[in-house]
C-alpha positions in Angstrom: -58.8 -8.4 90.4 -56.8 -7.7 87.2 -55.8 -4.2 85.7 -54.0 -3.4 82.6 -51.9 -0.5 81.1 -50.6 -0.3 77.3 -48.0 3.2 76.7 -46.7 4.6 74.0 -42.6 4.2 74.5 -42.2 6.8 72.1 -44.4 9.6 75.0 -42.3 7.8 78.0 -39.1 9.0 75.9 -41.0 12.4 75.5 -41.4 13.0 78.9 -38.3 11.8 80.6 -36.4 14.3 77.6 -38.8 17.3 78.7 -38.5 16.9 82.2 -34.9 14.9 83.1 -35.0 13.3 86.4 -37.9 14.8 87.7 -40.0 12.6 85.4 -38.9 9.2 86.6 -39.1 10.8 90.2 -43.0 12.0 90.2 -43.7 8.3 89.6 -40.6 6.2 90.5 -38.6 5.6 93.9 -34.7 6.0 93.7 -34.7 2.3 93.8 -36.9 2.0 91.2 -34.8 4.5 89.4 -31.4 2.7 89.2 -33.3 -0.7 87.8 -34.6 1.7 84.8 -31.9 1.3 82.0 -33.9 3.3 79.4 -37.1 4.6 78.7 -38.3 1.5 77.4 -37.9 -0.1 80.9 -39.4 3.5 82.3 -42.4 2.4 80.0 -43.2 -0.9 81.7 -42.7 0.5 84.7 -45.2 3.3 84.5 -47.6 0.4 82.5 -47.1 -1.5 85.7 -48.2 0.8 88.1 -51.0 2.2 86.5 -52.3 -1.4 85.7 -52.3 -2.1 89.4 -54.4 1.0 90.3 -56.7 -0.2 87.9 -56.9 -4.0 89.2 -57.5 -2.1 92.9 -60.7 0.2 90.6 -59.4 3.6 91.9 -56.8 4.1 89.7 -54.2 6.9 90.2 -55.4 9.3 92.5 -55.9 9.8 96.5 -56.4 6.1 97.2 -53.5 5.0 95.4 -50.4 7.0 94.1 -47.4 6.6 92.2 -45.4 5.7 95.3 -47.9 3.4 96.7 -46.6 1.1 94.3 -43.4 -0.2 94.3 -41.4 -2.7 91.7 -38.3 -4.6 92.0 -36.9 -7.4 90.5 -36.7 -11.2 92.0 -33.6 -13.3 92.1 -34.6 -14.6 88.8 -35.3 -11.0 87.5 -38.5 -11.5 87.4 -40.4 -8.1 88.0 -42.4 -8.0 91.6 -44.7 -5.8 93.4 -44.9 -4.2 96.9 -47.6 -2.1 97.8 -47.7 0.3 100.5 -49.1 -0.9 103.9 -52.2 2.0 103.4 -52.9 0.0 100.0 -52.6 -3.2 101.5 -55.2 -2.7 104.3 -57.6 -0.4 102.3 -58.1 -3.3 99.7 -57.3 -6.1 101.5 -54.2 -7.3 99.4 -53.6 -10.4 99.9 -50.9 -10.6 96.9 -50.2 -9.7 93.7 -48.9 -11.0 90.1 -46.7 -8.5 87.4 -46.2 -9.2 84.2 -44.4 -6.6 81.9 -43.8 -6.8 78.1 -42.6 -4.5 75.4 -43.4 -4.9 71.3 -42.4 -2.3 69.0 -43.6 1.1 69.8 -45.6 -0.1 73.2 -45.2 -0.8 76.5 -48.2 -3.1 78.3 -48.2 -4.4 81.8 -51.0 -6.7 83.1 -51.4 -7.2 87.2 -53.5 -9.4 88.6 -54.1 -8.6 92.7 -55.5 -11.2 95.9 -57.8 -10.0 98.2 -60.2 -10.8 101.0 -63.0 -9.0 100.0 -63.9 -6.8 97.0 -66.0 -4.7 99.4 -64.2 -1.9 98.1 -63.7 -2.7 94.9 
């Protein structure tokens, strides 16, 4: 299953001035917070997570939130999923792939997910 997001940086920098911290917080985790560095990164990140709602077929919504998803970074920096154990048994998640970019004025993310079955899907 693969899902993908393109954003606008230029909306992402929008939002976060409107709204401060309580914009990173309605979709981000505190961890998740201190890897932003700007609202470029905030970009990817929000790309990200509504790229893998959309590789699950629900997107955003009651079978898949914000907080559901998680990002961090590996060793290499590389970013990396975790989904929440809900997600993980609903869909059968077996595991997942994140890839982030930025060009210009966008923001596009492309996750591609593992599962069992696609019953759901």
């Amino acid at each position: 299953m693969i899902g993908i997001d393109l954003i606008k940086i230029s909306r992402m920098e929008r939002f976060i001035e409107r709204f401060g911290s309580k914009a990173l917080n309605k979709f981000l985790t505190q961890a998740e917070i201190e890897l932003v560095k700007n609202h470029k990164t905030a970009s990817g990140f929000w790309a990200a997570k509504e790229a893998c709602s959309k590789a699950l077929g629900v997107g955003i919504g009651a079978e898949c939130g914000f907080h559901d998803i998680t990002i961090f970074k590996s060793s290499r920096g590389a970013p990396k999923l975790k989904l929440s154990q809900r997600v993980i048994e609903n869909f059968n998640i077996l595991g997942s792939s994140l890839s982030i970019t930025h060009d210009g004025e966008y923001a596009i993310a492309v996750v591609a997910l593992e599962s069992t079955t696609t019953d759901k899907i």
